[in-house]
C-alpha positions in Angstrom: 112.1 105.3 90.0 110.7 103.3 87.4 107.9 100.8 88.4 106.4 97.7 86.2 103.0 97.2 87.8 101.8 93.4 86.6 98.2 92.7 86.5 97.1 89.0 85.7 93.7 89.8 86.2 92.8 93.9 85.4 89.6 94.2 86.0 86.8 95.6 88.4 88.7 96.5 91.7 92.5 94.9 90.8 91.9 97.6 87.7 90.7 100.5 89.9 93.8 99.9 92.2 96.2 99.2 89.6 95.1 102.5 87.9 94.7 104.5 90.5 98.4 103.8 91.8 99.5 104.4 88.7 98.0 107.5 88.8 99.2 108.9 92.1 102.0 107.7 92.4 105.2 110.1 92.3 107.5 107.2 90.7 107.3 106.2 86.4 104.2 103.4 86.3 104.1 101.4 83.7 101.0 99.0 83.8 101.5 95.3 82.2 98.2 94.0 82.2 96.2 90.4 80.8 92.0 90.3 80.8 89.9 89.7 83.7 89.1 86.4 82.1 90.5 82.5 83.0 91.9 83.7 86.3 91.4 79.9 87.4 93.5 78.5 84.9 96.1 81.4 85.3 96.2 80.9 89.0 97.6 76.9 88.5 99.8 78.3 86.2 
């Protein structure tokens, strides 16, 4: 299975996570990720 993990904000423990299931995971992760930064203004879209 091929899985397209998004990460708005890929940093301290959303990163770890993100990574980390990537990692173990038995499946095809692919990791689409933005900055840790302006997560206020992303949020309100």
């Amino acid at each position: 299975m091929y899985i397209w993990l998004v990460s708005p904000y890929h940093t301290g423990s959303h990163q770890a996570w993100a990574e980390g299931y990537a990692h173990h995971s038995r499946h095809d992760v692919t990791l689409l990720t933005m900055a840790g930064r302006f997560w206020k203004w992303r949020m309100q879209g």
